[in-house]
C-alpha positions as CSV (number, residue, x, y, z in Angstrom):
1,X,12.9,4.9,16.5
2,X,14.3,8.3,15.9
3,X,12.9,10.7,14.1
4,X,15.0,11.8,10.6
5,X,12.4,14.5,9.4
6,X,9.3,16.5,10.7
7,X,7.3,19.0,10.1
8,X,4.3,19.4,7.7
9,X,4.0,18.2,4.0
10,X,3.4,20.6,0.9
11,X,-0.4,20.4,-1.0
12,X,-2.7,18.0,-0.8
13,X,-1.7,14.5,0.7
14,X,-4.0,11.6,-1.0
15,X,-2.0,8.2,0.9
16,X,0.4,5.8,-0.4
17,X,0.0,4.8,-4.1
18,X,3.5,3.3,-5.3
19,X,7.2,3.5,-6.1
20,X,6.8,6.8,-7.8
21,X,5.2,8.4,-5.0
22,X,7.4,11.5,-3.7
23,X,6.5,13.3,-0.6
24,X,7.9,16.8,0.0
25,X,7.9,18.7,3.3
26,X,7.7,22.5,3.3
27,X,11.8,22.2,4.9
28,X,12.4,21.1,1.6
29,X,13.2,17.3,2.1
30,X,11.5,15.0,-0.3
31,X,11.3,11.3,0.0
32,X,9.9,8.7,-2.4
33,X,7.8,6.0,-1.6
34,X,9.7,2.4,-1.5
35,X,7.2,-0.2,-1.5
36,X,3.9,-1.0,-3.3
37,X,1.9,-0.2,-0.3
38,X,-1.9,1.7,-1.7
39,X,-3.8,3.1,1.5
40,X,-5.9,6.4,0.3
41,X,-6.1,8.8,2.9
42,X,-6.6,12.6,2.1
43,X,-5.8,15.3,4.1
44,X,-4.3,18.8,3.4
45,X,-0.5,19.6,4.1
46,X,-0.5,16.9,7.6
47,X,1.7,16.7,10.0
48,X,4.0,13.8,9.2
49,X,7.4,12.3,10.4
50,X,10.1,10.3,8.9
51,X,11.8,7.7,11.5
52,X,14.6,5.5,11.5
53,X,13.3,2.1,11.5
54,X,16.5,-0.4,12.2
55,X,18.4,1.0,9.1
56,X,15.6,1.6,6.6
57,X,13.0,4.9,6.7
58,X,9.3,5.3,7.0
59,X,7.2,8.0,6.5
60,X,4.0,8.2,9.3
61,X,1.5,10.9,8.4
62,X,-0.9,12.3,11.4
63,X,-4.5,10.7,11.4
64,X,-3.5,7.7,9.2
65,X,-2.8,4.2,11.7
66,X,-0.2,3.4,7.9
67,X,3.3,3.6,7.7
68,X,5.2,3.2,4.5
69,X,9.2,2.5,3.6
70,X,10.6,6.0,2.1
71,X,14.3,6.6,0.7
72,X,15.3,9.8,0.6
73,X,15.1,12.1,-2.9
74,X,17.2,15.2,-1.8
């Protein structure tokens, strides 16, 4: 898996909630949530990655053992 994005998301990070959840990371890359997948998990402005996973893109946030399918918004 290789990693797209990394670095550390902007505000307040609550988990994964639904389609019309868009993550932003301070290098200005925003990604929207592709899956109904609800894990809460809070944390302020983690670490997280976005990987390649065989053609499609997940989003892995530091201290959560959760994944979720991301496309990318800009």
């Amino acid at each position: 898996m290789a990693i797209v994005e990394e670095g550390q998301l902007k505000e307040s990070f609550r988990g994964f909630h639904n389609r019309d959840t868009v993550f932003e990371f301070y290098g200005g890359g925003k990604w929207r949530q592709n899956e109904y997948k609800y894990f809460y998990y809070y944390a302020y402005m983690p670490q997280a990655r976005v990987v390649d996973d065989q053609g499609g893109y997940r989003l892995e946030v530091d201290g959560m053992g959760e994944s979720v399918e991301v496309v990318r918004v800009r």
